[in-house]
N, C-alpha and C positions, 0 to 999 in steps of 0.2 A: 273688519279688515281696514287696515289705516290706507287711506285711500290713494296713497302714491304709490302702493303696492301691487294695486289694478293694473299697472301697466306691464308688469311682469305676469299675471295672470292668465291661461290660455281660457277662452269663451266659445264654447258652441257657434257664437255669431261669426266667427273668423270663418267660417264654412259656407257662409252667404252667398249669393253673387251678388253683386250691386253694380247696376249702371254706371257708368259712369268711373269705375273704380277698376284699375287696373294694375298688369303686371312691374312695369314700369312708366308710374307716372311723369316723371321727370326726365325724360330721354335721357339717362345716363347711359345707356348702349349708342346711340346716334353720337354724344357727344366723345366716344373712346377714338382716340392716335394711334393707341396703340393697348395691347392688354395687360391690363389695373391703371393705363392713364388716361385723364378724359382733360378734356381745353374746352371747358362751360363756357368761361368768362375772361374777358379778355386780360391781360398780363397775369395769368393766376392758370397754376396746373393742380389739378385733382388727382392727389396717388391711394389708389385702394392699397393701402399699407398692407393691410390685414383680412381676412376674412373673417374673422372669430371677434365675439364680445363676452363681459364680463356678464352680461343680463344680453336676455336677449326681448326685447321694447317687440310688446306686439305690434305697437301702431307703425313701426318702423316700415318708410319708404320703400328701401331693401331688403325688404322680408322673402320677397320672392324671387329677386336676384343667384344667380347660378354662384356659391359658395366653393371656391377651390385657391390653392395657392396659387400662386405667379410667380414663378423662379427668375432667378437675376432682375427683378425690380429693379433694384437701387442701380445696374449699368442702364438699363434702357432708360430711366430718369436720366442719367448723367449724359448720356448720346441726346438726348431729345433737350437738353438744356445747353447742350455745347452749340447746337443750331439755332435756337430760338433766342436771341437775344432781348426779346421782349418780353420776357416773363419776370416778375418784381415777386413775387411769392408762389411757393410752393405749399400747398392744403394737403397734411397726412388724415385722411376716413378710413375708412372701414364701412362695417367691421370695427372694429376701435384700435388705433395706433400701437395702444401702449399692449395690448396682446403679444406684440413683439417680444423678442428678447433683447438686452441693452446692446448687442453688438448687433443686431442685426437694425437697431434705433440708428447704431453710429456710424454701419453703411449708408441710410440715407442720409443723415447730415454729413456725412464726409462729401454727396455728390451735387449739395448744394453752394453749391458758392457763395460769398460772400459780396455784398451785403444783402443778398438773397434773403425776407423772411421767409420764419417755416409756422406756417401756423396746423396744430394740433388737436384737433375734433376730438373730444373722449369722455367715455361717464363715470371713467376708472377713481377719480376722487372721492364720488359716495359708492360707486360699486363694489369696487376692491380698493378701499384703500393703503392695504397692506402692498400692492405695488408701487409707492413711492419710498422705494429703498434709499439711504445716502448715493450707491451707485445713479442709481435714475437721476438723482436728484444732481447729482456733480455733472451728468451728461447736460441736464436743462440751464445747469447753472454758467457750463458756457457759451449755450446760445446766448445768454444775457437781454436783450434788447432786441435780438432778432424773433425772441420766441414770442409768437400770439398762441394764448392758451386758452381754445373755446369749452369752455364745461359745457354736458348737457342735462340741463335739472330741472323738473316741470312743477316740482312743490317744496314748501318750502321745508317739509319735515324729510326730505332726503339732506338738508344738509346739519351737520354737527362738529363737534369740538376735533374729529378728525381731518374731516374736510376745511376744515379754519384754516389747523397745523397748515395741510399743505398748501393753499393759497398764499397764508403767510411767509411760507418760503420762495413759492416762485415769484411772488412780489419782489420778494428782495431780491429775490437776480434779476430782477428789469422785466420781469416778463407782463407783458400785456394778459389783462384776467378778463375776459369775456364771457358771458352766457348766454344761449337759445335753447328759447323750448316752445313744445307744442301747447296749443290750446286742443285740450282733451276733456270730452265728455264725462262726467261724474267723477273726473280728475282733480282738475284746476279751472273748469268753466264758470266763475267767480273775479269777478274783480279784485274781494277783499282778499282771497287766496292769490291771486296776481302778484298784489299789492306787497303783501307778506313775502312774499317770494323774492321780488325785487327788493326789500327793505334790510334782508336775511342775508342775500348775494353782497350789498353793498358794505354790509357789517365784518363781512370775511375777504374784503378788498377785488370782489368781482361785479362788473358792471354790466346791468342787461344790453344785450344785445338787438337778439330777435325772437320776436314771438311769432312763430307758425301759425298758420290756418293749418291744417290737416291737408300731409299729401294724399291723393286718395288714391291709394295702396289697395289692390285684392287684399280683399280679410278687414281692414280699417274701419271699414263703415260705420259701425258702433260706435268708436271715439269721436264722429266729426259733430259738432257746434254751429248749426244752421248759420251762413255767413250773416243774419239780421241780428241773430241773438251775440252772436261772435262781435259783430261791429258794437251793438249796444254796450256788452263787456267792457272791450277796448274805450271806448268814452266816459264810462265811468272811473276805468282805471285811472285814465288823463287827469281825472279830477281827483284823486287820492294822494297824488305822485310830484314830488317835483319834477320838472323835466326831463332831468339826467337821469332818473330812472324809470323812466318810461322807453320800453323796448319797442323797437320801429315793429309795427305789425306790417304782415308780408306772407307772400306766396309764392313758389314758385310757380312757372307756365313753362314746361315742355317748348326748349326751343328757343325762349328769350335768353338774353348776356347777362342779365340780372336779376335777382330777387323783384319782385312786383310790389312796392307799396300798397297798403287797403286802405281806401279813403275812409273815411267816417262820417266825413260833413254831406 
C-alpha cells in the first residue's frame, strides 16, 4: 500500500482507548458563539462550512465531533460580523468547504465584507479534484487577493500534474497558496519524506505552512510520533530545507488564542 493511503485506511486500533486521547481535544465546543461558529483566536472567526468531506482522515481531530447540518449559516455569520467589528478574516473548515454547492460557496462570500479575508481549509485539490470546475474557479477568481487557500497534504505522492493545474490557477488570481499537515506515524514520520513534500508544494506554487504534532483525538493513537522522535525529525528537517520551506511546527492546547510553537533546541 502507498503509504499516504494509510491515512484513509480504517485500523482495528481506532477502537483503542488511550489516555490522554480524547473526544474533543481542542475545545472546539467551548470555543462555539454560536452553532457552526467558533471565536478561537482573536480577529479570526471559525465557520463549520460543511459537515461532509471528500476522504474522510482517520487521524482527523473531528472525527468524533456531532456531524449534521447548520441551516441559515451564512445569515447568522453575517449578524455576528455586523456586531463584531474586529474580525480581519473569516476561516471556512469543516468538514471541507468545498463539499458545498457553488451557490451556497457564494452565500458566504456575499456575507463577508470587504476587505474581509476568507481563508479556505480543504483537501479537495488531490481528493476530488474534479471539483474545481471553471464555475468554482470564476467564484475564487473574484476573491482575488483576499482568498488564503490552505491545502491539506501530509506526503508528497498525493500531490500531481492535477493538483499543479489547480494551484497554477488560483496563483493567478492572487490567491495566497498555503499548506498544513500532520506528522503521522508510518506516514510521513521522516524528515527526508518532509523534505520531499515541502520541495513538491513549493514546485506547484504552495508554501508550507504548518506542520502538526498529532491532535490527540479518540481513535488517533496509532498515528502519534513520540514528541522526542517528532522533535529529532523537525531538526533534521531544518537541516535539509532552506528556510522558506521549513513549516513552523506546532500544536494546538485546548484553550490557548494560538497555535503553540515546539521548541527543538
Amino acid at each position: 500500500m502507498t503509504k499516504f493511503k494509510k491515512q484513509f485506511e480504517f485500523s482495528e486500533k481506532e477502537n483503542a482507548k488511550t489516555r490522554g486521547f480524547k473526544k474533543d481535544p481542542v475545545g472546539d465546543r467551548e470555543a462555539g458563539i454560536e452553532s457552526g461558529i467558533l471565536h478561537k483566536y482573536k480577529g479570526r472567526l471559525l465557520v463549520m462550512a460543511s459537515n461532509k468531506c471528500a476522504a474522510y482522515c482517520r487521524f482527523c481531530f473531528r472525527r468524533n465531533m456531532q456531524k449534521k447540518s447548520i441551516p441559515n449559516l451564512p445569515e447568522k455569520l453575517r449578524e455576528i460580523l455586523k456586531k463584531d467589528k474586529s474580525i480581519k478574516e473569516v476561516i471556512l473548515s469543516g468538514g471541507d468547504p468545498l463539499m458545498l454547492g457553488n451557490n451556497e460557496l457564494q452565500a458566504f462570500f456575499d456575507v463577508i465584507p470587504k476587505p474581509l479575508k476568507i481563508r479556505i481549509h480543504s483537501r479537495m485539490a488531490t481528493t476530488r479534484p474534479s471539483r474545481f470546475t471553471p464555475a468554482l474557479q470564476s467564484l475564487f477568481k473574484q476573491l482575488g487577493s483576499r482568498l488564503i487557500f490552505v491545502a491539506h497534504i501530509n506526503h508528497p505522492d498525493e500531490l500531481n500534474k492535477d493538483s499543479e493545474k489547480i494551484f497554477r490557477n488560483l496563483s493567478k488570481y492572487g490567491a495566497t497558496l498555503l499548506n498544513q499537515n500532520v506528522l503521522l506515524r508510518g506516514i510521513n514520520d521522516s524528515a527526508k519524506i518532509l523534505a520531499e513534500l515541502s520541495e513538491k508544494l513549493f514546485s506547484q506554487r504552495v508554501l508550507p505552512y504548518y506542520l502538526h504534532q498529532l491532535d490527540k483525538a479518540q481513535g488517533t493513537a496509532h498515528f502519534e510520533v513520540p514528541i522526542k522522535r517528532a522533535k529529532e525529525i523537525f531538526k533534521e528537517l531544518k537541516e535539509l530545507l532552506p528556510g522558506y520551506l521549513v513549516p513552523r511546527f506546532v500544536r494546538e492546547i485546548k484553550g490557548r488564542k494560538s497555535k503553540v510553537w515546539i521548541s527543538t533546541f
